[in-house]
N, C-alpha and C positions, 0 to 999 in steps of 0.2 A: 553477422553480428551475434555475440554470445547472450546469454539469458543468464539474468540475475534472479534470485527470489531474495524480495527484502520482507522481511518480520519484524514486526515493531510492536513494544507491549507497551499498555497503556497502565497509566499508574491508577490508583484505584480514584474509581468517583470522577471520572473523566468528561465527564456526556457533558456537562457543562463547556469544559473547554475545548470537547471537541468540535461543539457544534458552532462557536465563535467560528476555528478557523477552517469549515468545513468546505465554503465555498473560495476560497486559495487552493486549497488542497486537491479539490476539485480538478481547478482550475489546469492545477499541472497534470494531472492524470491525462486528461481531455487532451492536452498537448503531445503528449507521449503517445496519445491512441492516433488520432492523428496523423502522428509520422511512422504510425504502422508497427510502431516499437513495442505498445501493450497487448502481453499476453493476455491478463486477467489480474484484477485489481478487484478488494473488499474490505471490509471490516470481520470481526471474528464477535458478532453477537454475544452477549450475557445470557440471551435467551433465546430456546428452540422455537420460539413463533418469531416467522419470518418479519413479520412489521412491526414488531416488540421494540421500538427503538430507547423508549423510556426505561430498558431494564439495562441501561450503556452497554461498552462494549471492553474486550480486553485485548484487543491492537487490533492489527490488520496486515494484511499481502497484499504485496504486490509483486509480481512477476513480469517483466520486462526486459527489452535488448537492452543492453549498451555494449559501447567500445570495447571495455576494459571495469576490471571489480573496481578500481580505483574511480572512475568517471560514476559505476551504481551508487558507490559509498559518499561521492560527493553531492550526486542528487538526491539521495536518502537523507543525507545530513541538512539540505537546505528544506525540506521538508516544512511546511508551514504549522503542524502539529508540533514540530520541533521548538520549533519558538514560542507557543502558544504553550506548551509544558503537559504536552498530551503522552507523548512517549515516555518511557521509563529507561528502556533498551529498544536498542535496533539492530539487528543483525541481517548483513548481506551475504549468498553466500552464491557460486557461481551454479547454473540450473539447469538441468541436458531435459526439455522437454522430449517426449515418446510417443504418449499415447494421450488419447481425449479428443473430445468436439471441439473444443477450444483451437486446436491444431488444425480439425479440417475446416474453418473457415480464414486460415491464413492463407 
């Protein structure tokens, strides 16, 4: 199964609405890792200090199988951030992992 990387940018002054719909969003990660499909999922921090979560954030990756770009793009778009009006943009695009630690524990 192929690897997607999805990028999503969050509009500004987010941290409010992201933290609403943090645990949905969660939620589906968790499901995706699960069935072995997540590579690596994050947020893209406003700030260099690692627990700084009060300085928001400006989107996030996630990298994962699916089927087909079409099946990433549809699970991207049901996104719980999505509806909550956390993203601005989202771009999926298809992802040849190589090299990383991330791979040797697949």
């Amino acid at each position: 199964m192929p690897y997607f990387v999805i990028y999503s940018q969050d509009i500004e002054n987010s941290l409010e609405k992201r933290m609403s719909a943090r645990p949905a969003h969660i939620d589906r990660l968790k499901a995706l890792n699960e069935e072995g499909r997540l590579l690596v999922a994050g947020p893209c921090p406003l700030s260099e200090v690692p627990d700084d979560t009060q300085a928001g954030f400006s989107g996030s990756v996630v990298i994962a199988a699916f089927t087909s770009l079409k099946e990433a793009k549809q699970w991207a778009d049901a996104d719980p951030y999505i509806e909550a009006g956390v993203y601005q943009q989202v771009e999926v695009k298809p992802y040849k992992p190589v090299l990383g630690s991330a791979l040797e524990n697949s």
